[in-house]
mmCIF file as Biopython writes it, N, C-alpha, C and O atoms, coordinates in Angstrom:
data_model
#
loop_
_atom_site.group_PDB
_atom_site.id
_atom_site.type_symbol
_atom_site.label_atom_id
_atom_site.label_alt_id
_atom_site.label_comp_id
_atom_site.label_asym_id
_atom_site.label_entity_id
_atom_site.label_seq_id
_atom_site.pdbx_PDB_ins_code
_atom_site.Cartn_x
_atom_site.Cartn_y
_atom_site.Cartn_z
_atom_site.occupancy
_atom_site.B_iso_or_equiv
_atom_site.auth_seq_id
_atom_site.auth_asym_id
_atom_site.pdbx_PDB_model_num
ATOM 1   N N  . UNK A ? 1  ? 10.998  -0.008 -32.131 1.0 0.0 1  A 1 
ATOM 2   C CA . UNK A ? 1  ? 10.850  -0.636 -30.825 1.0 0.0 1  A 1 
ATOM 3   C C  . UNK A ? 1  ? 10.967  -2.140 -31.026 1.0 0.0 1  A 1 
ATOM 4   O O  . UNK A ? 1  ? 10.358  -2.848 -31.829 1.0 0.0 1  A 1 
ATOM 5   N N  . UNK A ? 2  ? 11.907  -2.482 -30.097 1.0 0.0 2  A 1 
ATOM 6   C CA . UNK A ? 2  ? 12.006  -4.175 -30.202 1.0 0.0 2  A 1 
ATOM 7   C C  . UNK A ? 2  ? 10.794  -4.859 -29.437 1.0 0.0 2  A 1 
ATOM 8   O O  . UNK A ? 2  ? 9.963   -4.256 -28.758 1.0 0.0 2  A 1 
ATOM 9   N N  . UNK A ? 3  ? 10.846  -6.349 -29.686 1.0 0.0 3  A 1 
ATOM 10  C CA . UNK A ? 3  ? 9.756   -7.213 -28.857 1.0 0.0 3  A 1 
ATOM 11  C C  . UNK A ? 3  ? 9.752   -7.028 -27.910 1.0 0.0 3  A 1 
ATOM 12  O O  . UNK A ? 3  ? 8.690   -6.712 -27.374 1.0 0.0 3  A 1 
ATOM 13  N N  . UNK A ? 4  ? 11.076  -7.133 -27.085 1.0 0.0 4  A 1 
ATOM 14  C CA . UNK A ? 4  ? 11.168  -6.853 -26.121 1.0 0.0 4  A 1 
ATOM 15  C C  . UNK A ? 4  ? 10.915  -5.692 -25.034 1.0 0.0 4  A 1 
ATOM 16  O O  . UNK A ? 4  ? 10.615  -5.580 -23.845 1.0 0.0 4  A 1 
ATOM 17  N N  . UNK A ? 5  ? 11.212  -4.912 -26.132 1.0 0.0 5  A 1 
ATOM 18  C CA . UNK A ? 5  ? 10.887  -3.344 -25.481 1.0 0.0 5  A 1 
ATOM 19  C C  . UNK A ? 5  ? 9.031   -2.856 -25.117 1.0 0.0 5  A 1 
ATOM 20  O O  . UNK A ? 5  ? 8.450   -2.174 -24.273 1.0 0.0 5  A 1 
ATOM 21  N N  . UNK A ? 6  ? 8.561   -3.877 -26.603 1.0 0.0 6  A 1 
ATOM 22  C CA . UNK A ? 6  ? 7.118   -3.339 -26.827 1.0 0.0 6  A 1 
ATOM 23  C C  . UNK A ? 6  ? 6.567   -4.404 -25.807 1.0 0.0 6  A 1 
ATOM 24  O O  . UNK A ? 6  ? 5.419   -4.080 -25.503 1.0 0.0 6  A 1 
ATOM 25  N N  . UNK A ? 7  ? 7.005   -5.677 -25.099 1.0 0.0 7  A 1 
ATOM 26  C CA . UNK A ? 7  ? 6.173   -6.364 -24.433 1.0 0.0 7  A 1 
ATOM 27  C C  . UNK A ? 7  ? 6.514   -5.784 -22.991 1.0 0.0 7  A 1 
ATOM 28  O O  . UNK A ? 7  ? 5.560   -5.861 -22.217 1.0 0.0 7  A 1 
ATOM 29  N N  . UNK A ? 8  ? 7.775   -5.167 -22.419 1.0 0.0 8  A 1 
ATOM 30  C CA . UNK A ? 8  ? 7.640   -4.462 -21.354 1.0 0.0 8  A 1 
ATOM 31  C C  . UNK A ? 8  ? 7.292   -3.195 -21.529 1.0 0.0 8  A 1 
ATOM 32  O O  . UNK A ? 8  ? 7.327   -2.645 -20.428 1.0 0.0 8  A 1 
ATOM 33  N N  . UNK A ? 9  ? 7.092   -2.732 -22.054 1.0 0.0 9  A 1 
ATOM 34  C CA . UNK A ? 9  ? 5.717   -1.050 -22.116 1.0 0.0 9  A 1 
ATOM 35  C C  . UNK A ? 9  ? 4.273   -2.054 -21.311 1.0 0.0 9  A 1 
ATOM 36  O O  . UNK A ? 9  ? 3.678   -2.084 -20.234 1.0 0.0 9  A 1 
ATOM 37  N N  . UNK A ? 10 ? 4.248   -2.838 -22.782 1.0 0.0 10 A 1 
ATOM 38  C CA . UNK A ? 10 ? 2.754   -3.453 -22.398 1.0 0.0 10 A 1 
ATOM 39  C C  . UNK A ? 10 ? 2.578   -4.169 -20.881 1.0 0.0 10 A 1 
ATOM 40  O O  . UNK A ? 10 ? 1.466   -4.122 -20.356 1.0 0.0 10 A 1 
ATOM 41  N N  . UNK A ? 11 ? 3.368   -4.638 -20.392 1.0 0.0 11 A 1 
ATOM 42  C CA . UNK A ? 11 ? 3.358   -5.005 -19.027 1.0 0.0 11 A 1 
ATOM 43  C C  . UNK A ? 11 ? 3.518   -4.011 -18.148 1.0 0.0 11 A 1 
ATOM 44  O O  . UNK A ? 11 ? 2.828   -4.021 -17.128 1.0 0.0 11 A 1 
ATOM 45  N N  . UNK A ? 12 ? 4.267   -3.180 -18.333 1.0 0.0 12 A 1 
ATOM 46  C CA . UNK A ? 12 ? 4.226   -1.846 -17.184 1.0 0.0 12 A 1 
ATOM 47  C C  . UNK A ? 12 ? 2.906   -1.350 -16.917 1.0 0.0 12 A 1 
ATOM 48  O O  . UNK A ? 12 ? 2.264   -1.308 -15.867 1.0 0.0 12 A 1 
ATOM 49  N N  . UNK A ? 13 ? 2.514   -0.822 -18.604 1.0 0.0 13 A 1 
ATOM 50  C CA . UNK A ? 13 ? 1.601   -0.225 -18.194 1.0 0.0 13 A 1 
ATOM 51  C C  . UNK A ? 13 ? -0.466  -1.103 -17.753 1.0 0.0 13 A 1 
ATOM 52  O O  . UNK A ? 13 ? -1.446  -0.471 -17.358 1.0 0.0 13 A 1 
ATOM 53  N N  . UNK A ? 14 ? -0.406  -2.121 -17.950 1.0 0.0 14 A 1 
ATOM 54  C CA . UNK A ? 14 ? -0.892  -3.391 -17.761 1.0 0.0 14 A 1 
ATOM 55  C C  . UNK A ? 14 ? -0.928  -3.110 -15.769 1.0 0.0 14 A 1 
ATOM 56  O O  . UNK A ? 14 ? -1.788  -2.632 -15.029 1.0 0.0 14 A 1 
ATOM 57  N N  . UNK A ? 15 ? 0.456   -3.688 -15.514 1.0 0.0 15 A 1 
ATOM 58  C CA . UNK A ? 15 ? 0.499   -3.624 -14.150 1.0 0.0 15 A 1 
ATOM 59  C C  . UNK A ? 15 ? 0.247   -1.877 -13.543 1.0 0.0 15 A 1 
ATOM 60  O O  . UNK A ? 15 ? -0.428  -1.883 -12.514 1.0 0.0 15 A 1 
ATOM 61  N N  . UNK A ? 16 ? 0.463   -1.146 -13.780 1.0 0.0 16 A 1 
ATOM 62  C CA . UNK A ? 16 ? 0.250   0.177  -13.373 1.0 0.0 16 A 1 
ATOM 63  C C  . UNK A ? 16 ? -1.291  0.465  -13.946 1.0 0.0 16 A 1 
ATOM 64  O O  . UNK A ? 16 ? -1.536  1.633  -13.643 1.0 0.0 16 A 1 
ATOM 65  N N  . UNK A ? 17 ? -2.130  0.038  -14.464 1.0 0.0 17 A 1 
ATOM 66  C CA . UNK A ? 17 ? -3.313  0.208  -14.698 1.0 0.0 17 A 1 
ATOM 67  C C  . UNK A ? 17 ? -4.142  -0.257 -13.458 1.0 0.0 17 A 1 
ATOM 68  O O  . UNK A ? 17 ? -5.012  0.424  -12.915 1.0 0.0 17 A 1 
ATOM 69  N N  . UNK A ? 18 ? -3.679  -1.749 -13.017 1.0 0.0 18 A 1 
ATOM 70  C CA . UNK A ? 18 ? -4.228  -2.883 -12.122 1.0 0.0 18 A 1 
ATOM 71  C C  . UNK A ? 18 ? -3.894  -1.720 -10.475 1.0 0.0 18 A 1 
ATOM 72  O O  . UNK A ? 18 ? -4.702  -1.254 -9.672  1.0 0.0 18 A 1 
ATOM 73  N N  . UNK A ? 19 ? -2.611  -1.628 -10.534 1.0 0.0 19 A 1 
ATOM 74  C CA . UNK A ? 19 ? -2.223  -0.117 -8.956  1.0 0.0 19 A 1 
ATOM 75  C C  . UNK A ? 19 ? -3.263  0.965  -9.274  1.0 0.0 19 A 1 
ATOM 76  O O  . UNK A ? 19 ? -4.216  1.150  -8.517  1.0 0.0 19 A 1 
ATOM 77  N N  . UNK A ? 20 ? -3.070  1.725  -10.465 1.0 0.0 20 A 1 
ATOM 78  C CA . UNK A ? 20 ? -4.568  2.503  -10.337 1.0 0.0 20 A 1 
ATOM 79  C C  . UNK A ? 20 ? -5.261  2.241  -10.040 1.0 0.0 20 A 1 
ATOM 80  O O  . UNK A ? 20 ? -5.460  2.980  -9.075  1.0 0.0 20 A 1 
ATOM 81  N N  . UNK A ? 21 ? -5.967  1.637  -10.103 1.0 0.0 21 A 1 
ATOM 82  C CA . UNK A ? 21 ? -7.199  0.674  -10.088 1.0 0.0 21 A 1 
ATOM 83  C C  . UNK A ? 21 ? -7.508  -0.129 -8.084  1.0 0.0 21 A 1 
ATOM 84  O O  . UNK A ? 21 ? -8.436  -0.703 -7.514  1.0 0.0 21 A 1 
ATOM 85  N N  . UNK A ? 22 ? -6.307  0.257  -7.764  1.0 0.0 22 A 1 
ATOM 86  C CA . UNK A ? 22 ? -5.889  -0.337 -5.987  1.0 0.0 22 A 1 
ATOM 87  C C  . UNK A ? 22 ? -6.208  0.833  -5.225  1.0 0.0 22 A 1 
ATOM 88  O O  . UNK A ? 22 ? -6.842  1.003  -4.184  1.0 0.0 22 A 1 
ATOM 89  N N  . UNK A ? 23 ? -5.351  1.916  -6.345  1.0 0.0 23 A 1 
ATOM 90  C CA . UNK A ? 23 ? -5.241  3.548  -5.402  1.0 0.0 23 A 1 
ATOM 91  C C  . UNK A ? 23 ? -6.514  4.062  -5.788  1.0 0.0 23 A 1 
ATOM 92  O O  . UNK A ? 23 ? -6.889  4.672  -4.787  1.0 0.0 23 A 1 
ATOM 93  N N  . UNK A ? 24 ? -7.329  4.157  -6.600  1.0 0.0 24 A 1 
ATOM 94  C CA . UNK A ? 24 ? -8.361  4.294  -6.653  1.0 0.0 24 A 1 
ATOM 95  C C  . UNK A ? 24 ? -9.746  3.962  -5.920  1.0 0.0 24 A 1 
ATOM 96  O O  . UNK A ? 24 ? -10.589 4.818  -5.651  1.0 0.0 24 A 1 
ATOM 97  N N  . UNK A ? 25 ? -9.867  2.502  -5.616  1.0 0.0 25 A 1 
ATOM 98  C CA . UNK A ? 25 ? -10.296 1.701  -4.305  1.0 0.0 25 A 1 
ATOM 99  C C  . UNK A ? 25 ? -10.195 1.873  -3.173  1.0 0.0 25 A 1 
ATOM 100 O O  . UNK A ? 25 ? -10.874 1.358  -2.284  1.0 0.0 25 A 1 
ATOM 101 N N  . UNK A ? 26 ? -9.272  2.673  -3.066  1.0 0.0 26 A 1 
ATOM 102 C CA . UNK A ? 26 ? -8.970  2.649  -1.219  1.0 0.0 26 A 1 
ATOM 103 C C  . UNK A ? 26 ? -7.634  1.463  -0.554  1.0 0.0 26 A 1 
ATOM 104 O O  . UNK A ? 26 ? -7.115  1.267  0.545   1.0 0.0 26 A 1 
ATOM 105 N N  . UNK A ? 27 ? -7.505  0.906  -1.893  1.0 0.0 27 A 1 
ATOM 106 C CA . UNK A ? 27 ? -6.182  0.071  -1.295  1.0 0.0 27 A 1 
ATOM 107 C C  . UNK A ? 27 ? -4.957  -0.439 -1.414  1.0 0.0 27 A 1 
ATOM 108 O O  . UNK A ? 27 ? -4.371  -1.521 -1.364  1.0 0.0 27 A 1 
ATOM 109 N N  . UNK A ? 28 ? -4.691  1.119  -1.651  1.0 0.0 28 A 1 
ATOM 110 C CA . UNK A ? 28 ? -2.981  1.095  -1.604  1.0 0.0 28 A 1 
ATOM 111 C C  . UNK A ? 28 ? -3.247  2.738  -1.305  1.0 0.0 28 A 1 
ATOM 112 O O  . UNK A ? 28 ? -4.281  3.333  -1.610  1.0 0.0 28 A 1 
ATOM 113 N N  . UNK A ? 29 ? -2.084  3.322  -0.645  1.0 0.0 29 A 1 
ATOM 114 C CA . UNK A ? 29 ? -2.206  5.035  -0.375  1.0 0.0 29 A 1 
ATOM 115 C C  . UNK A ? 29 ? -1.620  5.596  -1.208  1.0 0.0 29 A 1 
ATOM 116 O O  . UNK A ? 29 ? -0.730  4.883  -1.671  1.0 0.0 29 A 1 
ATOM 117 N N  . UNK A ? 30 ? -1.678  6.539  -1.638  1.0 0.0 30 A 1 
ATOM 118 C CA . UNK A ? 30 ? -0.755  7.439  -2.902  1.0 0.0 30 A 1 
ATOM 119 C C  . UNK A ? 30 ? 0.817   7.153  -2.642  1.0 0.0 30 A 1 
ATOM 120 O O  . UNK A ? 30 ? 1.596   7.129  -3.594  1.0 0.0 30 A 1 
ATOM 121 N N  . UNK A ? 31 ? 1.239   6.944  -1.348  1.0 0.0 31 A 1 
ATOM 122 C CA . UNK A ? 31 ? 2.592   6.809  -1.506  1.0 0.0 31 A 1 
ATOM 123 C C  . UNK A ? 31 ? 2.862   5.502  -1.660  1.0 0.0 31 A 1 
ATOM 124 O O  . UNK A ? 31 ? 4.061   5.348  -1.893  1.0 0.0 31 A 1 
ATOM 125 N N  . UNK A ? 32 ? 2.172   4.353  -1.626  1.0 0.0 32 A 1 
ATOM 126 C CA . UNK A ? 32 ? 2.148   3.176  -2.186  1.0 0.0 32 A 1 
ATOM 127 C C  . UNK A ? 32 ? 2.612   3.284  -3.473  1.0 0.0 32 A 1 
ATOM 128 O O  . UNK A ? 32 ? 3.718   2.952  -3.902  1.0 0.0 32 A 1 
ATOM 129 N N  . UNK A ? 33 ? 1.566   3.838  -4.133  1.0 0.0 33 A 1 
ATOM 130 C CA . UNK A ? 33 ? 1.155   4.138  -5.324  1.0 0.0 33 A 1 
ATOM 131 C C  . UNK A ? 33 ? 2.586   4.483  -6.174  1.0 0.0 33 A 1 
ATOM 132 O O  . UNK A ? 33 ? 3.222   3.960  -7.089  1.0 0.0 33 A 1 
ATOM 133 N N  . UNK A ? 34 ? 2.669   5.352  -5.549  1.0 0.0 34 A 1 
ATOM 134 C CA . UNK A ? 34 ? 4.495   6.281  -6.657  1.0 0.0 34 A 1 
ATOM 135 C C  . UNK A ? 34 ? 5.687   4.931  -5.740  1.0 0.0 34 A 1 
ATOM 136 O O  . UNK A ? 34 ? 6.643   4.281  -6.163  1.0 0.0 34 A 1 
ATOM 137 N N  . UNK A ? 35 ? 5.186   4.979  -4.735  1.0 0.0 35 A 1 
ATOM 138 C CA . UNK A ? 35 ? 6.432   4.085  -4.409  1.0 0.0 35 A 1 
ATOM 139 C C  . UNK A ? 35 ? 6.795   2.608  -5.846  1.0 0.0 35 A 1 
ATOM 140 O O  . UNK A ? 35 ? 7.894   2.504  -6.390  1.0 0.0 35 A 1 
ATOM 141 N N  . UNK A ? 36 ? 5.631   1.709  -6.151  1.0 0.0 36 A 1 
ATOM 142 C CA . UNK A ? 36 ? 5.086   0.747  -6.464  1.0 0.0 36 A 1 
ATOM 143 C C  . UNK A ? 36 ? 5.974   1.094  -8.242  1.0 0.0 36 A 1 
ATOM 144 O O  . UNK A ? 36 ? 6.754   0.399  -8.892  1.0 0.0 36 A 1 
ATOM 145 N N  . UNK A ? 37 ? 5.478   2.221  -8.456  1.0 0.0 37 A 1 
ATOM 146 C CA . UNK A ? 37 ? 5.285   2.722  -9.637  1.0 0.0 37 A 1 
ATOM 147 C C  . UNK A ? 37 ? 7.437   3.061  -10.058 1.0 0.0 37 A 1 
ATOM 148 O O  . UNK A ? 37 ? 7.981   2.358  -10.909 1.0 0.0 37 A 1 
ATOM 149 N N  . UNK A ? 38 ? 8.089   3.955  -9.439  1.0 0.0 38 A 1 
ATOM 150 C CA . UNK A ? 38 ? 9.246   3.719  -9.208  1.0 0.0 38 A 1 
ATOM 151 C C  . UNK A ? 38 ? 9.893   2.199  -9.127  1.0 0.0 38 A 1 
ATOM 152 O O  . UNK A ? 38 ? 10.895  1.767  -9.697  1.0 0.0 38 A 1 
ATOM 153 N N  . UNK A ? 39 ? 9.168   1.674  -8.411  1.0 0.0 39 A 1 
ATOM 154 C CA . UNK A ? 39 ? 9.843   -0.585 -8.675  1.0 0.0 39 A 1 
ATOM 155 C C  . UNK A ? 39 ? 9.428   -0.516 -10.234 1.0 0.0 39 A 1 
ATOM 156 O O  . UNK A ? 39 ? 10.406  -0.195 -10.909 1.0 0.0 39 A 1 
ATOM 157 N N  . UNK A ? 40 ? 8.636   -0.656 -10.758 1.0 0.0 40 A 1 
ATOM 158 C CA . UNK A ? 40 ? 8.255   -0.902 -12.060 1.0 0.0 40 A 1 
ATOM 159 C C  . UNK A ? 40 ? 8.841   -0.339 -13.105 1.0 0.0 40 A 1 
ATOM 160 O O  . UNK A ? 40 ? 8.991   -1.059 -14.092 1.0 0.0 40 A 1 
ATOM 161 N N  . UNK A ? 41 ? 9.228   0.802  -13.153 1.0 0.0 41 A 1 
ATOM 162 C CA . UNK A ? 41 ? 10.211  1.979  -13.750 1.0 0.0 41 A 1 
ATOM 163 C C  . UNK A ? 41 ? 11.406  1.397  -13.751 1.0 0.0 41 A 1 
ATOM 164 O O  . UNK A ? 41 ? 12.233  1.766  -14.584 1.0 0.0 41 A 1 
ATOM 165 N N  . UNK A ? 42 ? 11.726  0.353  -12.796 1.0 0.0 42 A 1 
ATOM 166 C CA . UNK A ? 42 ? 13.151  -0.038 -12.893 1.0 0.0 42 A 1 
ATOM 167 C C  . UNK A ? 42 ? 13.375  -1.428 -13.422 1.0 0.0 42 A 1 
ATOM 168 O O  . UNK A ? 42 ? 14.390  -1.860 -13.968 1.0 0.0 42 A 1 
ATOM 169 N N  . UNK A ? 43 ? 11.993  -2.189 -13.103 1.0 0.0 43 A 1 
ATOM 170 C CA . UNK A ? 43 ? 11.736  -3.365 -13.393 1.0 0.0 43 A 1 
ATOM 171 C C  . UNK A ? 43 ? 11.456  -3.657 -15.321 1.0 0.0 43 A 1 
ATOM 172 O O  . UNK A ? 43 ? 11.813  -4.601 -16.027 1.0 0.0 43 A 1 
ATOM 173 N N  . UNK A ? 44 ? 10.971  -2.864 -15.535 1.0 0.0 44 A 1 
ATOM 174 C CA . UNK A ? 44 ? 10.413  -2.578 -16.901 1.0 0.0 44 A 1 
ATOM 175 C C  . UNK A ? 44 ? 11.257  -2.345 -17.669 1.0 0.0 44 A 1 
ATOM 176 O O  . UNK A ? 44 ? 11.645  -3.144 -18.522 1.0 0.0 44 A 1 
ATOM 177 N N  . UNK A ? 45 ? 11.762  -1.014 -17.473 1.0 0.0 45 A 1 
ATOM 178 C CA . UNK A ? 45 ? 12.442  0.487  -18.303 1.0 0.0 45 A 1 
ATOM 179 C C  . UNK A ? 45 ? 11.537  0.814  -19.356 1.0 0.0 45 A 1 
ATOM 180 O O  . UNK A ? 45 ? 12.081  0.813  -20.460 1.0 0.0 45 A 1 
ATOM 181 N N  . UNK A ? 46 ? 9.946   1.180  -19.353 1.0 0.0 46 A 1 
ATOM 182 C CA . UNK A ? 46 ? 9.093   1.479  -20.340 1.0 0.0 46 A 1 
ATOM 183 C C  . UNK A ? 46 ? 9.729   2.319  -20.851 1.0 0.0 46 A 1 
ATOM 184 O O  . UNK A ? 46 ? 10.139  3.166  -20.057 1.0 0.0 46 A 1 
ATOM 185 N N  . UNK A ? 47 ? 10.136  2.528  -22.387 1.0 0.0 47 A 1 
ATOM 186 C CA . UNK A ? 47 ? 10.107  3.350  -23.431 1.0 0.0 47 A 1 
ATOM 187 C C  . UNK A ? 47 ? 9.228   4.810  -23.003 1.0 0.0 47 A 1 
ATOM 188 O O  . UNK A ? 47 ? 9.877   5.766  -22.577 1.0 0.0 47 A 1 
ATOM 189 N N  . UNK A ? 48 ? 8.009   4.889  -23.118 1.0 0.0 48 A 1 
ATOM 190 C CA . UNK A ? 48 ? 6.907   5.735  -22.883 1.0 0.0 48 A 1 
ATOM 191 C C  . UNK A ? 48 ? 6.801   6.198  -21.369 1.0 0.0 48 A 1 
ATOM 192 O O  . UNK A ? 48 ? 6.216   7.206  -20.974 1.0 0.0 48 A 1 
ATOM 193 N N  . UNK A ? 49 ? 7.578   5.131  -20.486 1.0 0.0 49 A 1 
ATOM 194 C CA . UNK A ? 49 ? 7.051   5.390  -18.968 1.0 0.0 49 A 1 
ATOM 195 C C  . UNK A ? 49 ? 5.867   6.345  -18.778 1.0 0.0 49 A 1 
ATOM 196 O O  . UNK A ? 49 ? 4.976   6.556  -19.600 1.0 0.0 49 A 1 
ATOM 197 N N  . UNK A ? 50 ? 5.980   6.807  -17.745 1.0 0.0 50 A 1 
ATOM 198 C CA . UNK A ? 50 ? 4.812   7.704  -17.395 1.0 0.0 50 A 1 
ATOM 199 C C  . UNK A ? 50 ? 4.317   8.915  -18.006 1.0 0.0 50 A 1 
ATOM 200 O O  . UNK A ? 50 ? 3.572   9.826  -17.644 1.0 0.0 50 A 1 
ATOM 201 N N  . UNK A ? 51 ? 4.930   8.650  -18.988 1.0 0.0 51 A 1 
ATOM 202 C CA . UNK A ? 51 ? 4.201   9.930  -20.643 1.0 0.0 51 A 1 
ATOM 203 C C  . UNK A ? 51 ? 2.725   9.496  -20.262 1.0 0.0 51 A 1 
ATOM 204 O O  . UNK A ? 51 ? 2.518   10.245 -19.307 1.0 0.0 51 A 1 
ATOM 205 N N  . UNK A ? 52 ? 1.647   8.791  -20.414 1.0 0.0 52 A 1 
ATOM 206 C CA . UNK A ? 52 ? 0.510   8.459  -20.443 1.0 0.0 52 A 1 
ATOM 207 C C  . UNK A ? 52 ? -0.130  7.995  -18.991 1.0 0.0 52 A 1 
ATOM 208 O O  . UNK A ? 52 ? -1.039  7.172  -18.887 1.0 0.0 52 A 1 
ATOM 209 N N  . UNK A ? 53 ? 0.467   8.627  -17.967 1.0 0.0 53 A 1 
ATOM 210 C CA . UNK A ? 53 ? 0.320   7.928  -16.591 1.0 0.0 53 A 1 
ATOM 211 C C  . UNK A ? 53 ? -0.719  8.146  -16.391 1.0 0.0 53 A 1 
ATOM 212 O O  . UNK A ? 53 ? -1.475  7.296  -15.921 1.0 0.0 53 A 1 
ATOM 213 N N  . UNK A ? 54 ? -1.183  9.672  -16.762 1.0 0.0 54 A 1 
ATOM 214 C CA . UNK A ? 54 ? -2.817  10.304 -16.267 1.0 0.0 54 A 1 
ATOM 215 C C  . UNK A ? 54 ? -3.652  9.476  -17.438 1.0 0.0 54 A 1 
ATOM 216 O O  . UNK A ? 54 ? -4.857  9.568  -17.206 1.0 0.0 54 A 1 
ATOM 217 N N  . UNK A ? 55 ? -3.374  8.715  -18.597 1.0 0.0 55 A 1 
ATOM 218 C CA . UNK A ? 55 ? -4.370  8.739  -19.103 1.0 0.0 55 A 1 
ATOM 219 C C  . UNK A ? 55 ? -4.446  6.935  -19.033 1.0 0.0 55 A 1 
ATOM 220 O O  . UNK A ? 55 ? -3.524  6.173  -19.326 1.0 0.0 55 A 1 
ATOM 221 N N  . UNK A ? 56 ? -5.663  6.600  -18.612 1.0 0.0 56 A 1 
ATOM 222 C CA . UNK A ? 56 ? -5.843  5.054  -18.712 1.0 0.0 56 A 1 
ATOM 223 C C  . UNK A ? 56 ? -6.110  4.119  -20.147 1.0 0.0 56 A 1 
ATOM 224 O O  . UNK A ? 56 ? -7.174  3.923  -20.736 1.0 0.0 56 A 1 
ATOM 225 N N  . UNK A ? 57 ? -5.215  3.798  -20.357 1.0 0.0 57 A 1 
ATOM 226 C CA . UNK A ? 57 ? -5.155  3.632  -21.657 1.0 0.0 57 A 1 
ATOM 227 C C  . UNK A ? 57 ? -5.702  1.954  -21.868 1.0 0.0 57 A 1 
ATOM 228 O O  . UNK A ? 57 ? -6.008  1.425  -22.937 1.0 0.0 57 A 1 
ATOM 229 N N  . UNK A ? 58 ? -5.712  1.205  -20.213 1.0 0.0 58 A 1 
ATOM 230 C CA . UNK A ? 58 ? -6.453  -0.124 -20.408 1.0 0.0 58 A 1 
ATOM 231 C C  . UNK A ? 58 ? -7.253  -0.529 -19.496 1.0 0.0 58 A 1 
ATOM 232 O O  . UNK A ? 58 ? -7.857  -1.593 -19.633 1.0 0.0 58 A 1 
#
């Protein structure tokens, strides 16, 4: 894995921790949620993507 690759994992999943953490609260709705999560998927291109989605890893 390049720098590059390993510092956008770490930011995806960074920012998709922080949306859990919204949809969880009450503020964002589940379709927020996957919507939000799809931008990031494209924004990113995590290696791992949502292999670890269920598990909160930060």
């Amino acid at each position: 894995m390049s720098e590059d690759q390993l510092q956008n994992e770490m930011l995806y999943q960074t920012t998709m921790s922080l949306a859990r953490t919204m949809l969880e609260r009450g503020m964002i709705s589940e379709e927020e949620y996957h919507e939000f999560d799809t931008i990031m998927l494209e924004k990113y291109r995590p290696i791992f993507g949502t292999l670890f989605s269920d598990i909160h890893l930060l």
